[in-house]
ROMI-281833 format. One line per 3 residues: number of its first residue (from 1); their letters; for each residue x negated, y, z negated of C-alpha. Coordinates in Angstrom, 3 decimals. Layout:
BEGIN
NUM	a	X:Y:Z ~ ... .
//
This chain:
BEGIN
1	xxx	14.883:12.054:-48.433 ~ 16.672:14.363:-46.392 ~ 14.213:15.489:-44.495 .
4	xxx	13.547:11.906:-43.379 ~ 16.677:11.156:-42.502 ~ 16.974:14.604:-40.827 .
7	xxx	13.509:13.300:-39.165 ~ 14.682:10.087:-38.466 ~ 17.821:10.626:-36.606 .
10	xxx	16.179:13.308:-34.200 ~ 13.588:10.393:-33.243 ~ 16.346:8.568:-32.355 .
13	xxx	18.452:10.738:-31.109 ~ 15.213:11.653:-28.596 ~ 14.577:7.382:-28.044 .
16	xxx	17.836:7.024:-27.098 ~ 18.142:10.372:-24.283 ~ 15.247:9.038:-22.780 .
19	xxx	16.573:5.866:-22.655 ~ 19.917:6.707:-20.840 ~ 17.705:8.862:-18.597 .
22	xxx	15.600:6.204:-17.511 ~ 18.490:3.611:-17.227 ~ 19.470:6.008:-14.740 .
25	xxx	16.811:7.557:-12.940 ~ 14.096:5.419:-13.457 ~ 15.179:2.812:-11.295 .
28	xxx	15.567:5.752:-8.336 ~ 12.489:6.754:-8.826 ~ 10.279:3.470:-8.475 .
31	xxx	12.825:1.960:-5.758 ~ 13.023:5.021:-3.768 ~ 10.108:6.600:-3.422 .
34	xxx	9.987:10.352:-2.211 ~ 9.746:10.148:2.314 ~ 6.359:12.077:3.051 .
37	xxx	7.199:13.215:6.736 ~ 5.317:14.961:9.465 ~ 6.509:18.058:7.737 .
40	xxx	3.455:17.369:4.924 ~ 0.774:16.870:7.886 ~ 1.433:19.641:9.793 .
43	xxx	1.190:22.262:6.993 ~ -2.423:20.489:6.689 ~ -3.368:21.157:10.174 .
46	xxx	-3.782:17.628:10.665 ~ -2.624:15.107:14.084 ~ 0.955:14.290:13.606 .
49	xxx	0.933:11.424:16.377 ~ -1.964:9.930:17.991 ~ -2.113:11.648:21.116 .
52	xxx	-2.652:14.388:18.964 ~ -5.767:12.738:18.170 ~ -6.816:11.729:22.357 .
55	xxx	-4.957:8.001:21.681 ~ -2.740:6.665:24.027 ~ 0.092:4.496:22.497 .
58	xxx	3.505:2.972:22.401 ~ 6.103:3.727:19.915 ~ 7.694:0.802:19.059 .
61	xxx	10.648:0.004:16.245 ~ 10.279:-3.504:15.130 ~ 13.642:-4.998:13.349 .
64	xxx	13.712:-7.408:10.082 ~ 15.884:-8.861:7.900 ~ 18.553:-8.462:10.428 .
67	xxx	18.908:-4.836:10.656 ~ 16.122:-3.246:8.834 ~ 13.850:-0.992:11.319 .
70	xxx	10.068:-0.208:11.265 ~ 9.083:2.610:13.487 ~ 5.352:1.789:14.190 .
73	xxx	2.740:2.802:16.798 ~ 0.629:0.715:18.741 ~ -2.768:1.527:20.046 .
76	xxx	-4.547:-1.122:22.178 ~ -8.404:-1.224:22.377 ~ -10.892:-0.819:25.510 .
79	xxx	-12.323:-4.736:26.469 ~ -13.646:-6.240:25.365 ~ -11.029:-6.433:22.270 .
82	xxx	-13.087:-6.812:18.962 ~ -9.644:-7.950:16.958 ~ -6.339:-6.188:15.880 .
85	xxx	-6.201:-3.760:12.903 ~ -3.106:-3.320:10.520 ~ -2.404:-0.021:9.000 .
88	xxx	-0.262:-0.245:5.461 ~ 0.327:3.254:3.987 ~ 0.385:4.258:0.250 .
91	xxx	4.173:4.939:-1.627 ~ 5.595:7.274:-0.289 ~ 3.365:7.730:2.474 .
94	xxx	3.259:7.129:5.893 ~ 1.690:5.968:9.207 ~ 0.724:9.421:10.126 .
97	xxx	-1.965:9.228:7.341 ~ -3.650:6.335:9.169 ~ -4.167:8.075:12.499 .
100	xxx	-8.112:9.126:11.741 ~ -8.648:5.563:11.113 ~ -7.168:4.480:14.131 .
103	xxx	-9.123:6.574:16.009 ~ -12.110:5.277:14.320 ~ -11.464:1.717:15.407 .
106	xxx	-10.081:2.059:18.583 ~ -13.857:3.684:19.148 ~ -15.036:0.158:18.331 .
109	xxx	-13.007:-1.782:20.910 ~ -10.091:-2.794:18.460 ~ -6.235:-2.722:18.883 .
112	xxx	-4.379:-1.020:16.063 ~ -1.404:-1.163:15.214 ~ 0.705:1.035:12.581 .
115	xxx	3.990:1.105:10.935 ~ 6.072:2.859:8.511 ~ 6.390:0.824:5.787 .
118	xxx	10.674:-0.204:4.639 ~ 12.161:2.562:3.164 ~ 9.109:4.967:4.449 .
121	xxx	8.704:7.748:6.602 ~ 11.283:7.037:9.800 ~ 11.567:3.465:8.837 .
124	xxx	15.152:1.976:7.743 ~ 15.277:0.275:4.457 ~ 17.099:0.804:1.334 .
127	xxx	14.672:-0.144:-1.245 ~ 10.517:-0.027:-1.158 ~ 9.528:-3.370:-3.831 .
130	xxx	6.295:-2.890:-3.433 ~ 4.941:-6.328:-1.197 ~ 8.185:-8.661:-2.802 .
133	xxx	9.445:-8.305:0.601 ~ 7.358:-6.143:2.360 ~ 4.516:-9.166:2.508 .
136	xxx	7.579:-10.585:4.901 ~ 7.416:-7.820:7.315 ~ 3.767:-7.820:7.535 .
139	xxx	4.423:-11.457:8.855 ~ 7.159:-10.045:11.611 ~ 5.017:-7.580:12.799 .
142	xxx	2.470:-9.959:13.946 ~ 4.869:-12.215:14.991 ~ 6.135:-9.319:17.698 .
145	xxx	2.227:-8.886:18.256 ~ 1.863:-12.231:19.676 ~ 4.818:-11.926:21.980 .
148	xxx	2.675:-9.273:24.155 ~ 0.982:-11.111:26.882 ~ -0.301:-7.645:28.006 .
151	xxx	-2.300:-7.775:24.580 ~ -5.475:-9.684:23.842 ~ -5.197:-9.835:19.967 .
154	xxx	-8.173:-11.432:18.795 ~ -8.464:-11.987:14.798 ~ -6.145:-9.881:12.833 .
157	xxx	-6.934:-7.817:9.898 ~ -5.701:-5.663:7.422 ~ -6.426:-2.291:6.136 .
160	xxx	-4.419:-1.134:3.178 ~ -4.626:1.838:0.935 ~ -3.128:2.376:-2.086 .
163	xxx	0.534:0.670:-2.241 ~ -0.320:-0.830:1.564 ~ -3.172:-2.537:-0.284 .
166	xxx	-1.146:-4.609:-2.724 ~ 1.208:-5.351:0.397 ~ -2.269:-6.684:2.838 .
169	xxx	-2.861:-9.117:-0.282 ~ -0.191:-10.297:-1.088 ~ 0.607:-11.092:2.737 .
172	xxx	-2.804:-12.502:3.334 ~ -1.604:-14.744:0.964 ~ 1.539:-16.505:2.777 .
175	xxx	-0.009:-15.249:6.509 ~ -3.204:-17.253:7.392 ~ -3.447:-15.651:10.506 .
178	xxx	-4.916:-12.611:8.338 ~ -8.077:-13.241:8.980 ~ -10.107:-10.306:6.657 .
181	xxx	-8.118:-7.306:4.394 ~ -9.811:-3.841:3.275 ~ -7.813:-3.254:0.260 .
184	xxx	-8.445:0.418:-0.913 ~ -7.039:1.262:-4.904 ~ -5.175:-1.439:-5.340 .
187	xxx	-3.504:-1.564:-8.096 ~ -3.392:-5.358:-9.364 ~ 0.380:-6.063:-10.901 .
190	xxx	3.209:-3.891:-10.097 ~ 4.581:-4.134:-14.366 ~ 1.037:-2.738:-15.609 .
193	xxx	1.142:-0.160:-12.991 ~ 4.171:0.836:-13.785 ~ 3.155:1.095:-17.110 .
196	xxx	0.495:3.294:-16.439 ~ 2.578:6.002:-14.530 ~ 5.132:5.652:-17.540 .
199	xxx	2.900:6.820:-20.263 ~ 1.707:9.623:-17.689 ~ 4.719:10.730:-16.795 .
202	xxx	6.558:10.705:-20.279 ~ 4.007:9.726:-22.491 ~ 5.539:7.026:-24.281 .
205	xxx	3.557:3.415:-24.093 ~ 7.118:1.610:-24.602 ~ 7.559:-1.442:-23.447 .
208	xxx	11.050:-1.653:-23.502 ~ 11.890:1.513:-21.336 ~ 9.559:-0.251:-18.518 .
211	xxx	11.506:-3.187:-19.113 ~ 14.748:-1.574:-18.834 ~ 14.058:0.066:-15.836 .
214	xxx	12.854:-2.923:-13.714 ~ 15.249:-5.261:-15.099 ~ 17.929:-3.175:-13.375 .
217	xxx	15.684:-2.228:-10.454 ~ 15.670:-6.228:-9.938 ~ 19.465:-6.164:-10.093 .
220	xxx	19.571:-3.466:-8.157 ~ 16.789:-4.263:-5.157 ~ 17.365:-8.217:-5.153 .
223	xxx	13.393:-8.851:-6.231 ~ 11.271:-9.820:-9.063 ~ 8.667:-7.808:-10.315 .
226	xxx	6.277:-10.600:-11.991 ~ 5.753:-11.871:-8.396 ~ 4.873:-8.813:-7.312 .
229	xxx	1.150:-9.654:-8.232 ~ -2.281:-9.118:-6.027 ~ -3.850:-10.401:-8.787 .
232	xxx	-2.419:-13.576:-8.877 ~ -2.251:-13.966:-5.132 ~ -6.382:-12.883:-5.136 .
235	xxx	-7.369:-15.796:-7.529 ~ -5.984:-18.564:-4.530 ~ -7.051:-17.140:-1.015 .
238	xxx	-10.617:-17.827:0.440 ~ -10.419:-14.993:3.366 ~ -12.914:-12.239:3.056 .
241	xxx	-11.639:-9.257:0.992 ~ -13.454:-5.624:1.157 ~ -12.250:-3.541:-2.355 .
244	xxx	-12.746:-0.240:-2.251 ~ -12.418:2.245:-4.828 ~ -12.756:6.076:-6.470 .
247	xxx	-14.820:5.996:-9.847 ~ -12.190:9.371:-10.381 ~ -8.895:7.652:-9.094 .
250	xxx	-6.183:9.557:-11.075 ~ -3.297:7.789:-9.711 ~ -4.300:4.213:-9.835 .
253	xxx	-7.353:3.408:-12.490 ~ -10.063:1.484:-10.223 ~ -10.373:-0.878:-13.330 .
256	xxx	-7.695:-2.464:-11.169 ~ -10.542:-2.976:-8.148 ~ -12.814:-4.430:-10.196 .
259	xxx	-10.198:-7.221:-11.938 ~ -8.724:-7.969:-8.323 ~ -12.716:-8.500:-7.268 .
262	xxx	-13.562:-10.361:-10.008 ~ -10.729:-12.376:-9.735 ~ -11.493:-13.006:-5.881 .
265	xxx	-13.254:-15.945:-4.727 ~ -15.698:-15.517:-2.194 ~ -16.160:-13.904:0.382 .
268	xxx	-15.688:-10.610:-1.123 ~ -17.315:-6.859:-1.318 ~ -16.668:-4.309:-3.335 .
271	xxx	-17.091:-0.391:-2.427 ~ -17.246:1.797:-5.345 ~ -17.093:5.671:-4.174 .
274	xxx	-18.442:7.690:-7.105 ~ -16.459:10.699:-7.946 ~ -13.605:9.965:-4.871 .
277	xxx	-9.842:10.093:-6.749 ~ -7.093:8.492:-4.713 ~ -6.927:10.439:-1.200 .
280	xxx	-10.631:11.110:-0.673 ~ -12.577:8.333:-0.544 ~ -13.704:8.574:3.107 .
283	xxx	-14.520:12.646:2.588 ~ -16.790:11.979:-0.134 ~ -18.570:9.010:1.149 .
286	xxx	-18.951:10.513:4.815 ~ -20.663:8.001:6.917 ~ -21.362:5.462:4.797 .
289	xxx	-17.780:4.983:4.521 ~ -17.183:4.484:8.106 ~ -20.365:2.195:8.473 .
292	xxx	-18.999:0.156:5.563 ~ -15.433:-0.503:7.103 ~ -16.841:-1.154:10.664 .
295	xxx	-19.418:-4.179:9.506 ~ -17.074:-5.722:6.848 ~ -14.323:-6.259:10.375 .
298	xxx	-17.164:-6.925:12.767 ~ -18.655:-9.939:10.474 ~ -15.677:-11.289:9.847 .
301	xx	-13.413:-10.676:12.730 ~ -15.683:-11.151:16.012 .
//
């Protein structure tokens, strides 16, 4: 008996640690996600701006919500403009990591235009919530777009990766002038996601500390977490969606991909990438990768 209790009251002696813990820092850690800077890029040899990369472009800081800036980049197309590209970056990311793309489809005759996402990379922000409000500055941005008479926008699309993914749905659902999305490992509800990187990080499938931690994340951030949902938003838009995913995605399980596709009306593809894990999906499909992207805008955005 004494061994149980003995048992017993170090379970919940350990339940209730991590509890106060996450009460804490869990909130911190989902709201404020760790700023990858140019610091990360440079130590991979990689462009840090696009005239690193032979682009010419403007650096522009767009304001929302009053006084929230997003540092972005613009890179206009040769004529005859094909259509505009948006760049959303993963958590914790930023626009840096969308430069070979850009260079990509500015090849192809299209304006692109990139921005650190709220509480990313040089952008202001307090909070990141994960599309809740971010699907708002996707709006803003194209708003200033369509102020430039100097720019011939054409049809505007989306590319999203990761995080920027669940954003480019769940904008393309209040935006209609998103006109086609690439949504690359998406994850499909920000609660089961969550989940997911809870068991991973502390292996404990408990409802209740995921709970407690976005309840006062909520409180905290001014959001709510159930509508944070590309799932839900997927199952009532009719614009042409391109999933793409890694068979051997570690950080977001492409089971996700397949639900949000299956969920999807049509017009819809899906691009599974056998063995690709969250950050290599264009290194190991090559070619075909590029190929893929390039039709998917040029069928639906000419």
């Amino acid at each position: 008996m004494s061994l149980l209790f003995t048992l017993a009251t170090a379970l919940f002696v350990f339940l209730l640690s991590v509890t106060v813990v996450l009460f804490i820092v869990g909130p911190t850690i989902l709201l404020q996600p760790r700023r990858r800077t140019a610091d990360f890029y440079r130590a991979l040899g990689q462009p840090l701006t696009p005239s690193d990369a032979g682009l010419s472009y403007e650096e522009i800081n767009i304001i929302v919500d009053g006084d929230v800036k997003l540092n972005s980049w613009l890179i206009k197309g040769s004529p005859p403009v094909k259509g505009t590209i948006l760049y959303l970056h993963g958590v914790a990311d930023c626009k840096i990591d969308g430069i070979r793309l850009a260079k990509l489809l500015h090849e192809h005759q299209y304006n692109v235009f990139l921005y650190d996402a709220r509480r990313h990379g040089l952008s202001g922000g307090t909070y990141c919530t994960y599309g809740y409000y971010e699907k708002h500055d996707v709006s803003k941005v194209i708003d200033y777009l369509e102020t430039r008479s100097d720019l011939t926008l054409g049809k505007v699309g989306a590319f999203g990766t990761s995080m920027g993914a669940a954003v480019a749905i769940q904008a393309a659902g209040i935006d209609e002038r998103i006109g086609a999305v690439v949504a690359e490992n998406s994850f499909a509800t920000l609660r089961t996601i969550f989940d997911d990187y809870q068991k991973r990080m502390i292996r404990l499938p408990l409802h209740y500390l995921r709970n407690i931690v976005i309840k006062r994340s909520e409180l905290m951030a001014h959001f709510k977490a159930n509508d944070v949902s590309p799932l839900d938003v997927a199952g009532r838009i009719d614009i042409p969606i391109l999933f793409i995913y890694g068979t051997d995605d570690h950080l977001i399980n492409h089971k996700y991909s397949k639900l949000l596709y299956q969920r999807k009306r049509e017009p819809k593809e899906l691009f599974p990438i056998e063995g690709a894990r969250h950050n290599d999906t264009w290194a190991i499909a090559g070619e075909r990768y590029s190929r893929t992207l390039l039709d998917f805008f040029e069928k639906y955005l000419r």
